[in-house]
Residue frames relative to the residue before (quaternion, step in Angstrom):
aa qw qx qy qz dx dy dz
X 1.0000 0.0000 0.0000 0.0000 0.00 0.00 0.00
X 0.4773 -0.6692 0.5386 0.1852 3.54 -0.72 1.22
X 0.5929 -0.5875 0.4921 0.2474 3.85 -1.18 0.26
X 0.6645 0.4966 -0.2826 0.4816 2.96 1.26 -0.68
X 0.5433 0.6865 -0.1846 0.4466 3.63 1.42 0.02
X 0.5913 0.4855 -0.1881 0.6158 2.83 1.87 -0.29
X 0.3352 0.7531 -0.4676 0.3192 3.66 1.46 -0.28
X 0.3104 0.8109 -0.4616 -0.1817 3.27 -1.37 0.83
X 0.1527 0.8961 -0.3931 0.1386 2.38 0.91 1.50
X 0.4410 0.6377 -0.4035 0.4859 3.41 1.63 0.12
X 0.4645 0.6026 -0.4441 0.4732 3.76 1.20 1.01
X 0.5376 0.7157 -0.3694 0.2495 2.92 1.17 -1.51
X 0.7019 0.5250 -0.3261 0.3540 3.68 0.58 -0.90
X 0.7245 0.3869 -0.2231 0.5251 3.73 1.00 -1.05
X 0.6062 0.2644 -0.5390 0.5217 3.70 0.78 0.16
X 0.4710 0.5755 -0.5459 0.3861 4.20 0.42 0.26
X 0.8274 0.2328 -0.2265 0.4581 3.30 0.54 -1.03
X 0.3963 0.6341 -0.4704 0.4686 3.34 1.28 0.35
X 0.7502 0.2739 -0.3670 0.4770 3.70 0.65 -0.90
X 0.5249 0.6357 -0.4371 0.3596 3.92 0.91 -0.14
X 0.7313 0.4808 -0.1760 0.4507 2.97 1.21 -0.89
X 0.6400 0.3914 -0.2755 0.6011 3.69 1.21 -0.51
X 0.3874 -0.7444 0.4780 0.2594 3.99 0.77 -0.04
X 0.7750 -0.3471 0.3359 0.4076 3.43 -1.67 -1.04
X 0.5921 0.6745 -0.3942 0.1976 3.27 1.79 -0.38
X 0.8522 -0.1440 0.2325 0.4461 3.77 -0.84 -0.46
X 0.2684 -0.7438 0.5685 0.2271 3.84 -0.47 0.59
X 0.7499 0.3500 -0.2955 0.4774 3.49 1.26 -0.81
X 0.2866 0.7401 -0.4511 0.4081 3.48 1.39 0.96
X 0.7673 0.3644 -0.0603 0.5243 3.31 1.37 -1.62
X 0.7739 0.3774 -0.2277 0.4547 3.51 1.00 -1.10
X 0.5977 0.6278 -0.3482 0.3568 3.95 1.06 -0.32
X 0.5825 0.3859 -0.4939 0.5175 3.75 0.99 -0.25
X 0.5898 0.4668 -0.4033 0.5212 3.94 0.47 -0.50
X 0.7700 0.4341 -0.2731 0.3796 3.83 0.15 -0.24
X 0.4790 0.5096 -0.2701 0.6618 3.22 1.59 -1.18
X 0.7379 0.4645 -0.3382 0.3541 4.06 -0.17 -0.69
X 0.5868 0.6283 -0.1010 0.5006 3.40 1.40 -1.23
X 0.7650 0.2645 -0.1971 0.5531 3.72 1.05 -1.14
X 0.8076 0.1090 -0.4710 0.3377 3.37 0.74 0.24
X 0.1892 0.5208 -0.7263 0.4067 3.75 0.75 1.07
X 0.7515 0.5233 -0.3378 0.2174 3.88 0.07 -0.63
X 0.5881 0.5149 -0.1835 0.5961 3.07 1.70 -1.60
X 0.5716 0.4578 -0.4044 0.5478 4.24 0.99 -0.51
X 0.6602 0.5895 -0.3840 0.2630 3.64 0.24 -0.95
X 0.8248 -0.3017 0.4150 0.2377 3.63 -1.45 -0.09
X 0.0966 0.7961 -0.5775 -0.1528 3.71 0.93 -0.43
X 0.2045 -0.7017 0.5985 0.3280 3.40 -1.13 0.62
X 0.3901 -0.7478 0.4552 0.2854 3.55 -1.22 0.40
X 0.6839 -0.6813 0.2289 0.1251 3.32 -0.74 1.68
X 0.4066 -0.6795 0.4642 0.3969 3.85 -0.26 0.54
X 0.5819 -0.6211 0.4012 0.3386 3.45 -1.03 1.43
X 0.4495 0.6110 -0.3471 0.5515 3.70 1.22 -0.28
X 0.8683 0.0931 -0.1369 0.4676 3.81 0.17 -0.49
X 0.3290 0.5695 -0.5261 0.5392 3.51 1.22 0.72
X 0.7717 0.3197 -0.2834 0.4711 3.68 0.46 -1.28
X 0.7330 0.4514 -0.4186 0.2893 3.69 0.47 0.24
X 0.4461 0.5838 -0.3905 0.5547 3.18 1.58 -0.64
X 0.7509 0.4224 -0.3398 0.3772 4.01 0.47 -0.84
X 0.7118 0.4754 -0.2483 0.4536 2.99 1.15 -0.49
X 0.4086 0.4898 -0.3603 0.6807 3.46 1.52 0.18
X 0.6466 0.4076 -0.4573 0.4545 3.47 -0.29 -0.56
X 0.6406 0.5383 -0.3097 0.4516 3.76 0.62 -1.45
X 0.6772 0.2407 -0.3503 0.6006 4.17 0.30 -0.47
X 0.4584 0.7098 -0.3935 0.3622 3.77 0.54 0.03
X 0.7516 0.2596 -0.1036 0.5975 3.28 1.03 -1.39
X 0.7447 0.4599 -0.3062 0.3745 3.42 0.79 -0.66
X 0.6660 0.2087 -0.3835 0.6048 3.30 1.76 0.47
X 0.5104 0.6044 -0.6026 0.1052 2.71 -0.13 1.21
X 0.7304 -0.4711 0.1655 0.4661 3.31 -0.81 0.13
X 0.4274 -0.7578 0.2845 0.4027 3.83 -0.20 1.07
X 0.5394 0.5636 -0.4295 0.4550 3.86 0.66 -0.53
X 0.5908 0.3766 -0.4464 0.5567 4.29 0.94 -0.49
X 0.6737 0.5977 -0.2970 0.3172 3.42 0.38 -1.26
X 0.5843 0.5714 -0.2595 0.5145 3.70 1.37 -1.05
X 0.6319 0.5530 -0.3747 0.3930 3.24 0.57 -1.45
X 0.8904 0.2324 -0.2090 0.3309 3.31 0.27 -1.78
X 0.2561 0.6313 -0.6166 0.3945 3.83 1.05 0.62
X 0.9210 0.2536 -0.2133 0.2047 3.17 0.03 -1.45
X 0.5294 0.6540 -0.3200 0.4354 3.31 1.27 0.77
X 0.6634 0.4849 0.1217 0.5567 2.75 1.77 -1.94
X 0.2175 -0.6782 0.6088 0.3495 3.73 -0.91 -0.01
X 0.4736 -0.7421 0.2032 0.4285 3.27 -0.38 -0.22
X 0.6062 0.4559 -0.4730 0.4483 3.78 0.85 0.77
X 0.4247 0.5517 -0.4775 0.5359 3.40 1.53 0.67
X 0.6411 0.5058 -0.2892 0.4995 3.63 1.49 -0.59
X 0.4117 0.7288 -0.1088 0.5363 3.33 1.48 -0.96
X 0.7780 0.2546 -0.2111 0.5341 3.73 0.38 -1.28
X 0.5584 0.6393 -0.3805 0.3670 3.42 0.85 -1.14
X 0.8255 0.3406 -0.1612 0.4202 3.20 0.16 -1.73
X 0.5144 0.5955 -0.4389 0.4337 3.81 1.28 0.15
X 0.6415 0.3820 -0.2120 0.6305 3.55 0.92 -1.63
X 0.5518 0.3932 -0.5985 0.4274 4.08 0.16 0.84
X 0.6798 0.4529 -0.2081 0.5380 3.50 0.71 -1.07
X 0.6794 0.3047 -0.4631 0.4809 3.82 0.63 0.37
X 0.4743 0.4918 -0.5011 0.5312 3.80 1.27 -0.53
X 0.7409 0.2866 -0.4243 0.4346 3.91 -0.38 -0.85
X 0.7139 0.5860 -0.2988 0.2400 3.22 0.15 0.02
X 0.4796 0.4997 -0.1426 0.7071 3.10 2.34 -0.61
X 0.6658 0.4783 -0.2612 0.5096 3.36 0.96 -0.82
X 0.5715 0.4855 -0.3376 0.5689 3.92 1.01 -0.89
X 0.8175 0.2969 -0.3600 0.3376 3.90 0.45 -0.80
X 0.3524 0.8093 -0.3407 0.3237 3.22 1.89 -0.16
X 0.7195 0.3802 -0.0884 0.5744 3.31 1.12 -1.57
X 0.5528 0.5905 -0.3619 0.4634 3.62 0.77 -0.52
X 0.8132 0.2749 -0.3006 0.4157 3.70 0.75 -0.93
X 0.5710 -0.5054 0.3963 0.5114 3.28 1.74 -0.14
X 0.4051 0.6029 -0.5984 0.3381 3.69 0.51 0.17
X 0.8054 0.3430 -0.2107 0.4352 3.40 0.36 -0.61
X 0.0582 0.8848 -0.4301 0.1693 3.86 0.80 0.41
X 0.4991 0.7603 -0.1227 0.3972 3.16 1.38 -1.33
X 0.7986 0.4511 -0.1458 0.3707 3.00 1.37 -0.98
């Protein structure tokens, strides 16, 4: 398959008249009921449960997550949060975007 097969720029026209057609107003006006429907078919679904192999990286990501983050965000959520309540949080983001990345990858999420 040539590179040039991969071209999409023969879209270019239907996301134009896609943005003519949705105006100046809000993108999460149009794209949030489709997303909002999508996350909780997910959060209702079946979770599978994660090889003990990618449980420890996602935690361990999460862990250079917080410790780089910027310290004034990092304060905030200490003092609200212990920190493996900070820890879970920022884990179960990085599995949503991830469910949400294969979401769109298999097409489930086209719509958008």
């Amino acid at each position: 398959m040539e590179s040039d097969d991969n071209d999409l720029h023969w879209l270019n026209d239907f996301e134009r008249m896609a943005d003519e057609e949705l105006g100046d107003g809000s993108a999460c006006e149009q794209v949030h009921p489709i997303v909002e429907r999508w996350l909780q078919e997910w959060l209702d679904s079946e979770l599978p449960t994660p090889r003990s192999s990618v449980s420890q990286a996602v935690a361990c990501l999460a862990t250079e997550i917080i410790n780089n983050a910027p310290e004034q965000i990092a304060n905030v959520l200490m003092e609200h949060c212990d920190e493996d309540d900070v820890l879970q949080w920022i884990q179960g983001v990085l599995v949503t975007g991830q469910a949400f990345q294969s979401a769109l990858d298999s097409g489930r999420l086209d719509d958008l």
